[in-house]
N, C-alpha and C positions, 0 to 999 in steps of 0.2 A: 504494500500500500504506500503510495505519495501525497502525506500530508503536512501542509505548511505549517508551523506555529510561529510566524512573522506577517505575513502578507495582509496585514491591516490595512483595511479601505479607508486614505484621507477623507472619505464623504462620510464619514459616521461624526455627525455632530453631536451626540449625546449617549454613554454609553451609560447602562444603570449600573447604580450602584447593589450586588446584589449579596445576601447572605448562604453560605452552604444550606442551613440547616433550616430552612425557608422551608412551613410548614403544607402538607398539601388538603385542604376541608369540603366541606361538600356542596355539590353545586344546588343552585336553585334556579327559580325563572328570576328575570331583569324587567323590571317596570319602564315598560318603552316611554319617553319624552320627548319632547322638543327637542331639534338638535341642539346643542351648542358647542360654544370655544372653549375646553377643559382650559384649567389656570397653566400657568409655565412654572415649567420644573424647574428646582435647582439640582444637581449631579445628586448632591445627598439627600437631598427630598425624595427621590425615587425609590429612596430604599423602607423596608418597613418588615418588622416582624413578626409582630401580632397578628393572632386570627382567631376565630371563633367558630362553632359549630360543631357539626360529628365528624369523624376521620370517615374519606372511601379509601378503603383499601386497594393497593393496585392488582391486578387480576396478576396469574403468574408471567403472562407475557404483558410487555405494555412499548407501547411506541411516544414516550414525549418530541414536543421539541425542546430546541434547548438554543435560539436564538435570543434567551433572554443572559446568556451569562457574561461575563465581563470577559476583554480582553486576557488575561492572563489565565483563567480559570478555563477557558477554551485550548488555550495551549499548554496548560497541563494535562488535555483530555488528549489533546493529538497526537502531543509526544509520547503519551505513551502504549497509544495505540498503535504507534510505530514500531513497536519493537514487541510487543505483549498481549493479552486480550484483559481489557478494562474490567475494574468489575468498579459495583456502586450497591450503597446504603440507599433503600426507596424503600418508605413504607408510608402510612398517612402521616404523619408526624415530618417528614420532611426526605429531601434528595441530596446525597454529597457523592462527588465521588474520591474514590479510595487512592489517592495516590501512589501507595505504600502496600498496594492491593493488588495482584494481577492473577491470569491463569498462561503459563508455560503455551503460547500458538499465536497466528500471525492473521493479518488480516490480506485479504485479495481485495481488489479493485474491478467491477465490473460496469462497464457504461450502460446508458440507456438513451436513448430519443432525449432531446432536451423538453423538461414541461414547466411550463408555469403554473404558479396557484395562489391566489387569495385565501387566508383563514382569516376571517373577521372574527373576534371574540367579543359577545356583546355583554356579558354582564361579566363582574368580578367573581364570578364563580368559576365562569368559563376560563377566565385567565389561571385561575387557582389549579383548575384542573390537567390543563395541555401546559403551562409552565410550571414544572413542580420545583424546579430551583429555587425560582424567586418571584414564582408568581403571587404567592403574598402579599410579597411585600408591594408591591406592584398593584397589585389589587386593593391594598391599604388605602395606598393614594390616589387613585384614580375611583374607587368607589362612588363620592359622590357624582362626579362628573359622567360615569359610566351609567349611574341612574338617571340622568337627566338625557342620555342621547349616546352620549361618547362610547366612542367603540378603542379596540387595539387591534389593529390592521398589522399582519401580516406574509407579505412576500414574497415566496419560495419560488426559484429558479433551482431545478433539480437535475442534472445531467450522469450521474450513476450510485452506486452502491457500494462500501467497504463490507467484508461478509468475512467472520473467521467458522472454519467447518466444525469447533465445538456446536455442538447440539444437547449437552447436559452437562454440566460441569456440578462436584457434590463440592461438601465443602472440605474436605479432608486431600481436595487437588486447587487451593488455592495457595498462593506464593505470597508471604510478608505479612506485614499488618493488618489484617481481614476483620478486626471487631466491626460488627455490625453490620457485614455483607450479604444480602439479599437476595442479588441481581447480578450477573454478568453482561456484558454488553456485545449480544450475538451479531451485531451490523449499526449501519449509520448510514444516511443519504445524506447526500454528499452535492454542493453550489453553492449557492450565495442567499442571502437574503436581506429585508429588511424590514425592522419591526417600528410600528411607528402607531402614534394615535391620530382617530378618525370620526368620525362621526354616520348614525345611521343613514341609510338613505342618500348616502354620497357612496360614489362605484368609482373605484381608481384602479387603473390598471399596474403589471407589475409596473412596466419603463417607467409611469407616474412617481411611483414611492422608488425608486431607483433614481428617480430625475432626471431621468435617460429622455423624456419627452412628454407630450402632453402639456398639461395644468401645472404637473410639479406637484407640489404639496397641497395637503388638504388645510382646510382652515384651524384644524387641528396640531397640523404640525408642525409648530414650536414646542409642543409638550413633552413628549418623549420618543427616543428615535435611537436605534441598534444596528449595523450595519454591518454584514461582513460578505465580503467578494466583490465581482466588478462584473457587470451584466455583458460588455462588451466583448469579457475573458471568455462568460460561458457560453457565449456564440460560435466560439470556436471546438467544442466540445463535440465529439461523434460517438456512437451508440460502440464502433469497435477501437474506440482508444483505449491502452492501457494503463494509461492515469489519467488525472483532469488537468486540466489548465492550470497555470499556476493562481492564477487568483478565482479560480470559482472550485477549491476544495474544501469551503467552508462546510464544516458537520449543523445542519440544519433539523436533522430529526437521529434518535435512536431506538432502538432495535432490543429490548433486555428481554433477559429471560429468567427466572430463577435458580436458585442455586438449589440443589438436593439435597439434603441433609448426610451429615459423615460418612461414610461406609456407605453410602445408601446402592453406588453402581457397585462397589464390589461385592454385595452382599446378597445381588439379584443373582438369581439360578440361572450357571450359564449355561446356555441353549445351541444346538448346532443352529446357522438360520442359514434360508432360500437366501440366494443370488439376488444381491442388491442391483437397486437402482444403480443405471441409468438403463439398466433391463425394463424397455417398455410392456415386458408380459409380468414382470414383479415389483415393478412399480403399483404404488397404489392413488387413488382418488383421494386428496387429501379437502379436509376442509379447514377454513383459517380458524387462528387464536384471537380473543379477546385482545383489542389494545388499548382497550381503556379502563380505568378506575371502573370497580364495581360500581353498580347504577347508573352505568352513562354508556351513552353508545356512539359510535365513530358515524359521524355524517359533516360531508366536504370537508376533510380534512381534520377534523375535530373534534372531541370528544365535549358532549353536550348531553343535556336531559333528552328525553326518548320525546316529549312532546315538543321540544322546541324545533323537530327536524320534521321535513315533509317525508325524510325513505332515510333509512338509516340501515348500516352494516346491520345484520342478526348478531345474534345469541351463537357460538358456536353449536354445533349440537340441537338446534331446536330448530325443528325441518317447519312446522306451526308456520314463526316468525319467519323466518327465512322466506316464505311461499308468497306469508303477506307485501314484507318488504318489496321483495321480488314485484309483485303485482304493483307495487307503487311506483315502480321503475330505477331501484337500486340495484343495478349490475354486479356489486359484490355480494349482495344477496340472491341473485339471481346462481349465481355460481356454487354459490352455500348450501342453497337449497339442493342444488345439480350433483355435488358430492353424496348429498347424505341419500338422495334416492340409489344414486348407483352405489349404495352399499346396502341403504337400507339400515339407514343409522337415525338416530333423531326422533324416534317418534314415529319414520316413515316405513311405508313397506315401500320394495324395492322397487325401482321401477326405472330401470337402464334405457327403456325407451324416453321415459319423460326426461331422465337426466342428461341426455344428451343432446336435449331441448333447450332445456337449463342453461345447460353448460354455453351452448349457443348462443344462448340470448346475454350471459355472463360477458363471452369473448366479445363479440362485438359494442358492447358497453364499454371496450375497454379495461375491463377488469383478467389482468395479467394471467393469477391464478387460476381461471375460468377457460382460459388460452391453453393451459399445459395439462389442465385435467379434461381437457375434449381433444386433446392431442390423440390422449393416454385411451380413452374408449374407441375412439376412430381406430386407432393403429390396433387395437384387439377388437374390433368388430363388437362391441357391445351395445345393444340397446339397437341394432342394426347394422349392417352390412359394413365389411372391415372398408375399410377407405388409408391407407395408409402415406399417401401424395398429400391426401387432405388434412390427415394428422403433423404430417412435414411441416406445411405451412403456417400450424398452428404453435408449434414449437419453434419456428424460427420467428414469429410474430412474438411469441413469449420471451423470448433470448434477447429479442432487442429492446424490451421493455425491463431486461435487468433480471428477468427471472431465472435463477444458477439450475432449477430443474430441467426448462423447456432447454437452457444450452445444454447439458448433459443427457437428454434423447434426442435431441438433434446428432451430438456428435454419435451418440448410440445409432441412430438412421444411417447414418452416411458408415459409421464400422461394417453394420450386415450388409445395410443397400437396401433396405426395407421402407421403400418408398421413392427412393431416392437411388441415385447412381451410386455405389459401394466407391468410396474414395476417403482412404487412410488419414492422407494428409489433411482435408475437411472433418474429419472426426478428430484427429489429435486438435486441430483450433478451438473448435466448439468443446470440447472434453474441457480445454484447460480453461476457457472462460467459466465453464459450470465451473469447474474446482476453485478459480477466484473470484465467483461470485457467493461460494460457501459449500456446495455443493460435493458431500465427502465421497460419494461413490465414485463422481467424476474424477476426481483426486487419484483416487486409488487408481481406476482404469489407464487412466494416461500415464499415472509412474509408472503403471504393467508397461505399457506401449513404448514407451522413452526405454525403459531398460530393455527391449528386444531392439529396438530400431525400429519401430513400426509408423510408419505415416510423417515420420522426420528420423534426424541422425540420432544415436544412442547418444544418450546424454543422463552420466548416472548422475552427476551432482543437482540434475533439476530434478529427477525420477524421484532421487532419496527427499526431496522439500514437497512435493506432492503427496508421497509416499505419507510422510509424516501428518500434514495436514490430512490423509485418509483417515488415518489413527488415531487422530484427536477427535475426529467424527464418529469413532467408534465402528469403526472398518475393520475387523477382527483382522480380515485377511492381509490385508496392508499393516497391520504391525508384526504379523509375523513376518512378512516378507522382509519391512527394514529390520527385524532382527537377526535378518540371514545375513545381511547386509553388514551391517555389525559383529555379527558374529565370525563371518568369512574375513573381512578387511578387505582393501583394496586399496590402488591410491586413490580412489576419489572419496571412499569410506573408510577412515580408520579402525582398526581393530579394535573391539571395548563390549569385553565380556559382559559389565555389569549394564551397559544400558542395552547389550540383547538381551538379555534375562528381564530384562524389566520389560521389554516390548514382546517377551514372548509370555510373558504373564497376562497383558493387557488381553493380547490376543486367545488365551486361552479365557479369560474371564468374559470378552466376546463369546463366545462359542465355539473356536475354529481349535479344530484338535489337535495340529500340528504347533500349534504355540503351547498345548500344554506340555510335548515331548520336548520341546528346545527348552523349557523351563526347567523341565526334570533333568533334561542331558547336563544341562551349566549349575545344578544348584548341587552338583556331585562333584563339582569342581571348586578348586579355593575359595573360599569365602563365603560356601555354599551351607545347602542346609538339607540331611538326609530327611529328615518327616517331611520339609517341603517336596523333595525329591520325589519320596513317596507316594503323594497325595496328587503331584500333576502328572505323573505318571499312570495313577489310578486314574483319573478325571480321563484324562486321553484316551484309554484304554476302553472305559466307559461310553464315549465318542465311537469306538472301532476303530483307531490306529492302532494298525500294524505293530509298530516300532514302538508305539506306549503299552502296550500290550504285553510286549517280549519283552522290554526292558522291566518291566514291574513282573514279571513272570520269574526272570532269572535273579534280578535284585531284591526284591522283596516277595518273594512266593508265590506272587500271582496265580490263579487258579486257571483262565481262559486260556485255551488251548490257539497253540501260533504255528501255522500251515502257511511259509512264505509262498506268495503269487510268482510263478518263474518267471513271468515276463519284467515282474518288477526289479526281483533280486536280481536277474541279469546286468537290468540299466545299473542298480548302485554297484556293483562291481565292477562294469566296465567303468563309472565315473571315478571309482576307487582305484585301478588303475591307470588312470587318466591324473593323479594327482587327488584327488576332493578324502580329505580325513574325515569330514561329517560322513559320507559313503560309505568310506572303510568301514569306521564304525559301524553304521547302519546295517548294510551288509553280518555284520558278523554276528551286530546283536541278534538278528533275527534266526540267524539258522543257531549259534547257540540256543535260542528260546525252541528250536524243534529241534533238539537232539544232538545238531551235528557240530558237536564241538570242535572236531577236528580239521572239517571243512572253514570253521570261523577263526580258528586260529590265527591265520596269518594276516587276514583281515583285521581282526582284533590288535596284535602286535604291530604292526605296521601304523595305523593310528592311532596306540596309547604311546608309541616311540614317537610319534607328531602331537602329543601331549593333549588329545581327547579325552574329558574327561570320563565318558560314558564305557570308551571301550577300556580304559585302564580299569571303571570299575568293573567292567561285562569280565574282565579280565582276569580278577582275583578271584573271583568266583569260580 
C-alpha cells in the first residue's frame, strides 16, 4: 500500500480540533427549520466532549468515516498502516486508535472507477453516529444551529480501496499495547475529501465544496471546514492503477471488524475444508454485514434512523426487510434479498430462480456485491441456465468497482477458460488485484502460479509475500506451503526452522493435514517438543496422511495400519535421490511404518546424516 502522511491540502482552512476518546450516543430525529448562517468557529471552539443519552453499540463490523480527525492523528493512522494492520478501541463510549496496537500483515491497494458523493448529516445525532472520533464534540457545537436548518456537508471523491487479507484476527495474535482493543481495521477507501457546514435545502456539488467551480461555498461556510487531497490529483486516478495519486490517498472511510476473543481461532475444531475460492463452483453467495451502530441503518452513505430514509440497506439476514427495501428501490437490498433466497437463509425459502432476479436488479443498481454474487449463479447455472460469458462480465464489472472477489473469479475464468479465452497471463493480473484488494484465496493461487512460472516469470520473492498474505487469510494450504519454503531454504527464502513450525501449525489448525506432519516432523527436532510431536502427528493421521500416520505408528505406537501407495513412494524416492532430505525421510518413514525396515534404511541414514529430524528419530527406533 502507498500512503502519504505529509501531503496536506493548502485549501483546508479550518481543521477541528478533535479529542480520541470522543464519545459515540444515540441518534434521534432533527426538528427541521428555517435555514440559517451557523455562528463562526474559532479552531478551539470546534472541539467539545460532552454528551448525553444511551450508548448504540457498534455492530461487529462497522464502516465510519473518519474525515473528521486532525492533521497528525490521520498520519499516525497511515503510517502505520504502512507497515502493519491497524487495530482500534470502538465501543459506544468512544473511538481511539491504538498506536502501540497492531496485527503482524500488510495492506494491498486496489482501484476502482472514480465516484463522487455527498453525505449531508442533518441533525447532531447523525454526526455523533458516522463520526465517532469527534463527532461529539462537533455535534456539541453545532447542535443549536443544526436544529435551526444547519447541516455538515460532506465530500467524498473515492478512486480505490486499501484491503489486508486478515479476515479474523483473536486477540491473543495482537502485537504491543492492545488495552482496550475491539476492532481491527480490515480496509479503508481511499481520495480526498471535504467536510464543511451547510444548510438544508441548498445542493452543492462535490467541485463546489472542493472550490474547484460552481458557487464555491455555501453561506455556511465560514463555520467549519476539513480538507484533505486535491480533486485535480484524483482525476488522474484509473480503476487499474496500482497506487493513487499522490494527493488523493486520503483515508476517507474505514472498514473494522472485530476482534475474537483469546484462543478463540485456535481452539475451533480443525476441519479438513473444500477448495477455496476463487473456485467459482465453491464459492458461495454471500450477503453483506451491518455497518452501522445498532439501531440505524446505512442509507446514501450514512448511517441514520430507519425513518429518516426513503430505502435503506436491510438487516443482514432478514430476507422480510430486504424484499421490502428492495421494493423501495434500494439496490443493496435488492442484492441482500438475492443472496439469502439463493441459499434460503433469512426467513426465506429458497428460490435461485427469484434470486437471480434479485441479484439482477442489485447489479444494475450499481450495487458491487450484487455484481459478483450473479456472476457466481450464472457461471453454475443456478436459478437457470449456466450463462458463463455473462457471468465474465459480471465479474469484470465487479473488479473495476474494487471488489477483490469479482477480481479473483475473473482471474479464476481466464485460468480454466470458462467463459472466457483460457489465458494465464490474464488470470495471474486479475488473481493479484483480488489478492490486493484483500482477497486471500486469490493470494494463495497466484503465489501457486509465481512459484511454477505460470502466466508470468517464476518469481519466488513475490510468490512467498502472496503466499503469506494467503495465510493471514487463513489459507491453510498456503501456510503450509510457505513453510516448505522455510523449511527447505533457498536464496530467495532463508532457512528458519522455527517460523516453518509455526506456519505449519497455522496450517494444521486450518484443516490441511500436511501442516500437521511438518509440525510433528520439526517439533522432534531442537527446540522441539515430543507430546506436541505426538499430538500433530495424531491430528494428521486423523486427517488420513500417509506420513502422519506412519510416523505416529513407528514413534509413538500408533494403531492404523500404513500400506504405502507405489506410485507415490516411487516419486519420494526418486526426489530423495535427486537431492530432497524431506523425501528421504519420507520415503523411509513410510515403508518403516509397513515393515520394511531394511528397505528404509538407507533412506532413513542418508537424511538423518542431512540432519532430518524425523528420520534420525524414525531412526533410533
Amino acid at each position: 500500500m502507498h500512503l502519504r502522511s505529509s501531503s496536506r491540502s493548502p485549501l483546508v482552512a479550518l481543521v477541528l480540533s478533535v479529542a480520541a476518546g470522543s464519545a459515540l450516543v444515540s441518534c434521534g430525529g432533527a426538528t427541521p427549520g428555517e435555514q440559517v448562517r451557523p455562528k463562526d468557529q474559532t479552531f478551539a471552539g470546534a472541539m467539545g466532549e460532552t454528551s448525553s443519552g444511551p450508548c448504540r453499540e457498534p455492530e461487529s463490523g462497522a464502516e465510519p468515516l473518519v474525515v473528521d480527525w486532525k492533521p497528525e492523528q490521520r498520519g499516525d493512522l497511515e503510517v502505520l498502516m504502512k507497515d502493519s494492520v491497524a487495530v482500534v478501541s470502538y465501543t459506544c463510549q468512544g473511538f481511539k486508535l491504538l498506536k502501540d496496537c497492531k496485527v503482524d500483515g500488510k495492506y494491498g491497494f486496489l482501484g476502482m472507477t472514480k465516484k463522487e458523493q455527498i453525505v449531508r448529516l442533518n441533525n447532531a445525532d447523525e454526526v455523533k453516529a458516522n463520526l465517532p472520533f469527534a463527532g461529539v464534540g462537533i455535534a456539541a457545537n453545532l447542535g443549536a444551529e443544526m436544529q435551526r436548518g444547519a447541516t455538515l456537508d460532506v465530500a467524498l471523491v473515492m478512486i480505490g480501496k486499501v484491503k489486508t487479507t486478515w479476515g479474523k484476527v483473536a486477540a491473543d495474535e495482537l502485537v504491543g499495547e492492545c488495552d482496550g482493543a475491539t476492532h481491527f481495521v480490515k480496509g479503508a477507501t481511499v481520495g480526498a475529501f471535504v467536510m464543511e457546514t451547510g444548510a438544508k435545502g441548498e445542493a452543492r456539488t462535490a467541485a463546489q465544496l472542493f472550490g474547484a467551480g460552481g458557487s464555491g461555498g455555501s453561506s455556511s461556510s465560514k463555520n467549519v471546514r476539513n480538507q484533505d487531497g486535491d480533486l485535480a490529483d484524483c482525476a488522474k486516478a484509473q480503476p487499474d492503477s496500482t497506487k493513487a495519486p499522490a494527493q488523493c490517498q486520503a483515508i476517507v472511510r474505514l472498514e473494522l471488524k472485530s476482534i475474537v476473543p483469546k484462543g478463540a481461532k485456535a481452539e475451533a475444531p480443525p476441519t479438513e475444508k473444500a477448495a477455496p475460492p476463487p473456485d467459482p463452483k465453491a464459492a458461495e453467495v454471500a450477503t453483506p454485514e451491518s455497518a452501522c451502530p445498532k439501531g440505524l441503518v446505512l442509507a446514501d452513505g450514512k448511517c441514520t434512523e430507519p425513518a429518516a430514509a426513503p430505502a435503506f440497506q436491510c438487516k443482514p439476514g432478514d430476507a422480510k426487510e430486504c424484499l421490502a427495501q428492495c421494493s423501495k428501490g434500494h439496490a443493496g437490498s435488492c442484492g441482500a434479498a438475492g443472496a439469502l433466497l439463493a441459499s434460503g437463509g433469512g426467513g426465506a425459502s429458497k428460490d435461485e430462480a427469484k434470486a437471480r432476479e434479485l441479484l439482477g436488479k442489485g447489479c444494475d443498481g450499481d450495487d458491487v456485491k450484487s455484481c459478483t454474487n450473479l456472476g457466481l449463479v450464472l457461471m453454475n447455472g443456478r436459478g437457470g441456465a449456466k450463462d458463463a460469458a455473462g457471468a465474465v462480465k459480471r465479474f469484470e464489472k465487479a473488479c473495476g468497482e474494487a471488489d477483490a472477489l469479482g477480481c479473483g473469479l475473473l482471474g479464476a475464468a481466464y485460468e480454466s477458460g470458462d467463459g472466457v479465452s483460457k489465458d494465464e497471463k490474464q488470470a495471474v493480473t486479475y488473481l493479484q488485484k483480488g489478492c490486493e484488494g484483500g482477497h486471500e484465496a486469490s493470494c494463495g493461487v497466484v503465489g501457486r502460479m509465481l512459484l511454477e512460472g505460470r502466466g508470468a516469470s517464476k518469481d519466488v520473492a513475490k510468490a512467498t509475500d502472496f503466499l503469506k498474505r494467503a495465510c493471514d487469510g487463513g489459507q491453510a494450504r498456503s501456510c503450509v506451503e510457505l513453510g516448505d519454503l522455510h523449511d527447505g531454504g533457498s536464496k530467495d527464502v532463508p532457512k528458519n526452522a522455527v517460523a516453518a513450525k509455526l506456519l505449519y501449525q497455522r496450517g494444521c489448525y486450518g484443516g490441511d493435514a500436511r501442516g500437521c506432519t511438518g509440525q510433528g516432523r520439526l517439533e522432534l527436532g531442537q527446540g522441539g517438543n515430543q507430546d506436541a510431536a505426538k499430538r500433530a502427528f495424531e491430528m494428521a493421521c486423523m486427517r488420513l496422511d500417509d506420513l502422519g500416520c506412519a510416523a505416529h505408528k513407528v514413534l509413538f505406537g500408533g494403531t492404523r495400519n500404513v500400506i504405502p501407495k507405489v506410485p507415490e513412494l516411487m516419486a519420494l524416492q526418486k526426489a530423495c535421490t535427486a537431492g530432497s532430505t524431506r523425501d528421504c525421510a519420507a520415503a523411509g518413514t513410510l515403508q518403516a511404518a509397513s515393515g520394511q525396515k531394511a528397505l528404509a534404511a538407507p533412506s532413513l541414514d542418508r537424511a538423518c546424516n542431512a540432519g532430518d529430524p524425523l528420520a534420525c528419530a524414525v531412526r533410533k527406533k
